[in-house]
C-alpha positions as CSV (number, residue, x, y, z in Angstrom):
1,X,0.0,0.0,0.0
2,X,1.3,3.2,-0.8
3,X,1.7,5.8,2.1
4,X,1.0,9.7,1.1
5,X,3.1,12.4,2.5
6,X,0.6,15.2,1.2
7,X,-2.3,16.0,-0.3
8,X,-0.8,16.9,-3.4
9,X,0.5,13.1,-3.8
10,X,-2.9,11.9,-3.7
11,X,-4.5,14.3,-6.2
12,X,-1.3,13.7,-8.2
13,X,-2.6,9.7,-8.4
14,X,-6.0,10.6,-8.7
15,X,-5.6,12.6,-11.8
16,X,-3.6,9.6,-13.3
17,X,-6.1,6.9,-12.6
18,X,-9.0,9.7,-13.7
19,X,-7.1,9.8,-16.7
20,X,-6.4,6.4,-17.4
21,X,-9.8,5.6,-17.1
22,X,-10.9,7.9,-19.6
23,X,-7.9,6.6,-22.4
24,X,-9.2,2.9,-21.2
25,X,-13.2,4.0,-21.7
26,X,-12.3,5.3,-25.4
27,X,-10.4,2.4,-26.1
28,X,-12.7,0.0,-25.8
29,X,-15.7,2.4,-27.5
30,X,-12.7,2.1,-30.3
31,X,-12.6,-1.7,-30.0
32,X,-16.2,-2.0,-30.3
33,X,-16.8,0.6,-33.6
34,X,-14.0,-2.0,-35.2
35,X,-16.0,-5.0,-34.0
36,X,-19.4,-3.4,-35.4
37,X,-17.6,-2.6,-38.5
38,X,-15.8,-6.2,-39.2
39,X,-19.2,-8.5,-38.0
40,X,-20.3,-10.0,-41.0
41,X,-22.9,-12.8,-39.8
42,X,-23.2,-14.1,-43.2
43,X,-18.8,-14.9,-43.6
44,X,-19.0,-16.2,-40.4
45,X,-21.8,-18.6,-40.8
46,X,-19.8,-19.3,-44.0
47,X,-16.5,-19.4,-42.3
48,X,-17.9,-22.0,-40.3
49,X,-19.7,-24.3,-43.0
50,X,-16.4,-24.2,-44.7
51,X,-14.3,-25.5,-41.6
52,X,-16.7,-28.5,-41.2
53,X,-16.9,-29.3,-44.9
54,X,-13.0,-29.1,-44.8
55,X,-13.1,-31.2,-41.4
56,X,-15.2,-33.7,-43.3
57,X,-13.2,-33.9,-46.4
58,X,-10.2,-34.5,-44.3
59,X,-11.8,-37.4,-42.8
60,X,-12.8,-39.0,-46.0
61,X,-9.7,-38.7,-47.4
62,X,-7.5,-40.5,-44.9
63,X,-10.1,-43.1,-44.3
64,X,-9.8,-44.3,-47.7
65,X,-5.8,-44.4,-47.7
66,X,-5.8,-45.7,-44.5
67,X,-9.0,-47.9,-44.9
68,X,-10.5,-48.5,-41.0
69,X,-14.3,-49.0,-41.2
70,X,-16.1,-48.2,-37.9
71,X,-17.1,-51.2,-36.4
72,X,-20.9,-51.4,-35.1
73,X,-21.5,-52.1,-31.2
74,X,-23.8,-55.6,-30.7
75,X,-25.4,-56.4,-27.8
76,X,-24.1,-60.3,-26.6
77,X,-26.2,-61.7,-23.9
């Protein structure tokens, strides 16, 4: 904990964090206008379609070089 000698210390500090709340406040207000302005709902949908189609592909591919099959689970009594 920081120990003040004068009053002039402490409204020294407060005018820092004042400030520095006021850079970190416009900041994020400029964080936010770039996410608003890079959303797109439609690329990310499609972003996302494309991963899984490429996922699948992926799969396909190495299951025919490699060649496991899945085997079915059967119920032995």
């Amino acid at each position: 904990m920081k120990v003040y000698s004068s009053f002039e210390q402490i409204e020294h500090d407060l005018k820092i964090l004042k400030l520095q709340q006021q850079i970190d406040k416009e900041q994020l207000k400029a964080d936010v206008n770039d996410m608003k302005s890079n959303f797109n709902p439609v690329g990310s949908i499609a972003n996302t379609v494309g991963a899984i189609v490429k996922k699948a592909f992926v799969y396909k591919a190495v299951d025919k070089l490699v060649g496991i099959k899945k085997v079915k689970n059967k119920n032995y009594e």
